[in-house]
VEXDREN-2710 file (C-alpha; in Angstrom, 1 decimal):
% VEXDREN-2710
k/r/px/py/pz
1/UNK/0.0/0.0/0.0
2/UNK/1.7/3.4/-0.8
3/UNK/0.0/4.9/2.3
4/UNK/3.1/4.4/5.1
5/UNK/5.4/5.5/2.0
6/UNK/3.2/9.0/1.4
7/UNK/3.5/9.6/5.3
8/UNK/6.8/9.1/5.4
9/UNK/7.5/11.7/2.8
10/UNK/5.0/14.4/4.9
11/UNK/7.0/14.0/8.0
12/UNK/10.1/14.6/5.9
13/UNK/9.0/17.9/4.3
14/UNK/8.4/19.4/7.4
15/UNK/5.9/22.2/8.4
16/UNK/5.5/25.4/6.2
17/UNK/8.2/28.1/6.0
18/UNK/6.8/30.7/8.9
19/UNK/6.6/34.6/6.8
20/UNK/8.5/36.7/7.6
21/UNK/8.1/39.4/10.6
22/UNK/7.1/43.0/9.0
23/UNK/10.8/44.6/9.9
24/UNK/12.4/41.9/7.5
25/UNK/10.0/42.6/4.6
26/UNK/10.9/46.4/4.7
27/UNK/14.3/45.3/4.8
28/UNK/14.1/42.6/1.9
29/UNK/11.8/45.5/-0.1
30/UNK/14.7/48.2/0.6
31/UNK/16.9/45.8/-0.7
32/UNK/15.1/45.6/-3.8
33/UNK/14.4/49.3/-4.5
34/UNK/18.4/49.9/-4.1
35/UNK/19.7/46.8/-6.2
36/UNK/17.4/48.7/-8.8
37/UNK/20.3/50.2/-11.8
38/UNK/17.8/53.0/-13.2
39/UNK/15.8/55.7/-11.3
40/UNK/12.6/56.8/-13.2
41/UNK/11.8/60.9/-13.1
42/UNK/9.8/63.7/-14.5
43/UNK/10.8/67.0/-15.2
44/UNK/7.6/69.5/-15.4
45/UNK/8.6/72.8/-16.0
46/UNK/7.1/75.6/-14.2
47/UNK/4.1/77.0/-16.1
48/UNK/3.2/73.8/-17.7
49/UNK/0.2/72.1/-17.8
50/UNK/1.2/68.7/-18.7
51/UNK/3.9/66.2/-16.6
52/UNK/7.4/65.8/-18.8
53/UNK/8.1/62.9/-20.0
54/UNK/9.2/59.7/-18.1
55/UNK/13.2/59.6/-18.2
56/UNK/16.1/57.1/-16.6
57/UNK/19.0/57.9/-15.0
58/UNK/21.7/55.7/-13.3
59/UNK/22.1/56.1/-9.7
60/UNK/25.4/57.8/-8.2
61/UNK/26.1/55.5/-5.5
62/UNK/29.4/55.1/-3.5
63/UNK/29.4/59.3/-4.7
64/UNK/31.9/61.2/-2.2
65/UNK/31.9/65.2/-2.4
66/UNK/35.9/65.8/-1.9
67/UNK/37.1/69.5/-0.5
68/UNK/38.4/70.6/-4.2
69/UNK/35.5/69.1/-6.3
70/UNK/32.8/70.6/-4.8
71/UNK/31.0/71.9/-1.5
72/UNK/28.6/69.8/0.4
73/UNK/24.9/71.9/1.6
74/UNK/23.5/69.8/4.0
75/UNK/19.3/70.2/4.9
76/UNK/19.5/70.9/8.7
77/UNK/18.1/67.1/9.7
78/UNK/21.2/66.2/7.5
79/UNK/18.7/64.0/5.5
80/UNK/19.2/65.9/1.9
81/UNK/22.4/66.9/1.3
82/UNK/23.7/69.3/-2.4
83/UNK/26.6/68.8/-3.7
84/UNK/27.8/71.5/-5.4
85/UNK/30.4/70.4/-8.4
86/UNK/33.0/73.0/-9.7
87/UNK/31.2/72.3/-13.6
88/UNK/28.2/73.9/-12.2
89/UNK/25.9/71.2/-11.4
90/UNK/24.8/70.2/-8.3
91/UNK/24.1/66.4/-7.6
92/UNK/21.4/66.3/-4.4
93/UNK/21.4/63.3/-2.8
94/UNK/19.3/61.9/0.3
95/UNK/18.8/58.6/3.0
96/UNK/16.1/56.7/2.9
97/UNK/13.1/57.4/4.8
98/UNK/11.3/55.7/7.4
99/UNK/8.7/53.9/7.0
100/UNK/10.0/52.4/3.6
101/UNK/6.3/50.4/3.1
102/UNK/3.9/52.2/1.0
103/UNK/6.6/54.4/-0.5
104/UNK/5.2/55.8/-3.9
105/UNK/8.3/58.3/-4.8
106/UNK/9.4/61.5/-4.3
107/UNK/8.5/65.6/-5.1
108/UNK/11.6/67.7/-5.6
109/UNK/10.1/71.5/-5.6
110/UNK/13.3/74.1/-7.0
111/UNK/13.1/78.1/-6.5
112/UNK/15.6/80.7/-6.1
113/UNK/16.1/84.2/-5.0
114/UNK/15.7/87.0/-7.2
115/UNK/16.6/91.1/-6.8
116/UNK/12.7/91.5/-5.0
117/UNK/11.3/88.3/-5.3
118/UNK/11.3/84.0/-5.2
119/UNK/11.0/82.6/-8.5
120/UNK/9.8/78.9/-8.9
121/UNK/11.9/76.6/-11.4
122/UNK/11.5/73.3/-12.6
123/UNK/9.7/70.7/-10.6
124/UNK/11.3/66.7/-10.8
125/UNK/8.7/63.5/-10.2
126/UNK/10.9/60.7/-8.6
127/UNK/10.1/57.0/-8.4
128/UNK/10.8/55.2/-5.1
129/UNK/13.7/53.2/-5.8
130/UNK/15.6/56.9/-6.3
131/UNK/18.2/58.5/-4.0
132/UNK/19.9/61.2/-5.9
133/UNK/19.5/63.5/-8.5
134/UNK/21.7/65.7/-10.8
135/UNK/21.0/69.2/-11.7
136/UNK/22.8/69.9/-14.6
137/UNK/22.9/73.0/-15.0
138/UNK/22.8/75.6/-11.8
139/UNK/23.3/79.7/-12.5
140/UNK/25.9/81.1/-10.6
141/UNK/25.5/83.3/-7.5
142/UNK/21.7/82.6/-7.5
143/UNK/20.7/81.3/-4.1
144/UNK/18.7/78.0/-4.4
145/UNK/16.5/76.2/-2.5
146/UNK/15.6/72.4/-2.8
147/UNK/12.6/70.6/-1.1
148/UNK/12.5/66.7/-1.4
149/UNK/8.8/65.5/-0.1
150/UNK/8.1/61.7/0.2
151/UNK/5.2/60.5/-1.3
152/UNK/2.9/58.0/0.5
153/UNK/0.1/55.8/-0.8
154/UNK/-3.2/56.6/1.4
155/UNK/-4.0/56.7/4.1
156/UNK/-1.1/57.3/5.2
157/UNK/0.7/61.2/5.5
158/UNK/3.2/62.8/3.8
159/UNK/6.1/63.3/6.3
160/UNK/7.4/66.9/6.3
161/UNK/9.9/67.6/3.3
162/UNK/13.3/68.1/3.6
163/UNK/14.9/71.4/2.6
164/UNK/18.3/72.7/1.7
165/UNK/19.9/76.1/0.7
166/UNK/23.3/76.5/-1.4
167/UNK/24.6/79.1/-3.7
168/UNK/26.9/78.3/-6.5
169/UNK/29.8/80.1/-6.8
170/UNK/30.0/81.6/-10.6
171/UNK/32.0/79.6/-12.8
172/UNK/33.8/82.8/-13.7
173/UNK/34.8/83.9/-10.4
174/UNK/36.6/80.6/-10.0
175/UNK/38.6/81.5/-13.2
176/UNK/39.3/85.1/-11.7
177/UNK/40.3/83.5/-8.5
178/UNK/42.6/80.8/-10.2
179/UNK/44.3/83.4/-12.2
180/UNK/45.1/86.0/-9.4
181/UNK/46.8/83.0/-7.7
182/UNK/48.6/81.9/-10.1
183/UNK/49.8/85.7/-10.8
184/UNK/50.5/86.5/-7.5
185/UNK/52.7/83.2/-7.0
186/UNK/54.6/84.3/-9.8
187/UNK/55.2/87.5/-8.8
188/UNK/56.0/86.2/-5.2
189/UNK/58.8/84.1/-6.1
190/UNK/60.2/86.7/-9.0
191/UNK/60.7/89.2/-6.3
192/UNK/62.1/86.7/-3.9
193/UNK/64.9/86.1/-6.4
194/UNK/64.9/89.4/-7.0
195/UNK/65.9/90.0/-3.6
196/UNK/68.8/87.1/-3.3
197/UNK/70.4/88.5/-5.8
198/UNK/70.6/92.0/-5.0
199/UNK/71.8/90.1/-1.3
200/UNK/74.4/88.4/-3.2
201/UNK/75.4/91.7/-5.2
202/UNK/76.2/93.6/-2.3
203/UNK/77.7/90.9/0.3
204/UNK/80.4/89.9/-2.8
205/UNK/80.5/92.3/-5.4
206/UNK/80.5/95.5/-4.2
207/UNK/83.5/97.1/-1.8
208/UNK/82.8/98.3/1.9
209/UNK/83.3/102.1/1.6
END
């Protein structure tokens, strides 16, 4: 009879696996979002009606802002940082936030400071599995400000967004800067030398009186 040898295979499988507590699924679905290789965004710029068009980008990760690259702007939670880059752009990135489940993406809101007034400029959708973002292009001594707001899928609230200020030093100023240096180092050492050998002139050349 193939009943004892159908038992006998029951006992050997064992129970069910148990599931797995809730802190080990957010940690298996973090896992997930960050072994993603693209990050999905919209741009909409200000004044339009319509969202931009989906886009990919590859995520920066392992990115280090060094002292003579760029200039780190931290959010003051530390949670969004800007890295400004001497080319100009400004690479934001930020941790990710608590509670991970329900996560639907991100709202990065973008003004900056005119001679009266706050202008708005463009506006970037971000899916979940995203934790940095480049600005390509930022405009020199303008003051910027950058809000990151998680998104949540209902009921659940939007945390408060993270904000952070920076201004980018003009690209030209850097040049101006660089130059005078390098000038002044030149003339630094010129009259240095200029100076030994007048030293040397009088000490050997010339007679006491």
């Amino acid at each position: 009879s193939p009943l004892p040898a159908l038992l006998a295979l029951l006992c050997l499988c064992g129970p069910p696996p148990a599931a797995a507590p809730p802190d080990e699924q957010q940690q298996h679905q973090e896992q997930q979002q960050q072994q993603q290789p693209w990050c999905p965004y919209k741009v909409r710029a200000e004044g339009a009606a319509a969202a931009g068009r989906l886009c990919f980008r590859p995520p920066a990760r392992g990115f280090q802002c060094s002292a003579r690259a760029c200039l780190a702007h931290r959010s003051p939670s530390g949670a969004l940082v800007a890295n400004a880059l001497r080319n100009g752009s400004v690479l934001l990135q930020w941790a990710p936030p608590r509670p991970a489940a329900g996560l639907r993406g991100f709202a990065l809101n973008c003004s900056w400071d005119g001679t009266y007034t706050r202008f708005p400029c463009d506006s970037v959708e971000l899916g979940a599995s995203c934790r940095d973002y480049l600005l390509p292009e930022a405009h020199g001594g303008v003051r910027y400000r950058l809000c990151l707001q998680p998104r949540y899928a209902p009921p659940r609230p939007a945390p408060p967004a993270q904000c952070v200020e920076f201004r980018v030093e003009p690209a030209a100023m850097r040049d101006i800067v660089v130059a005078m240096t390098a000038v002044g180092g030149s003339i630094c050492v010129m009259l240095v030398f200029i100076c030994l050998l007048v030293a040397y002139i009088t000490e050997n050349l010339m007679s006491p009186a």
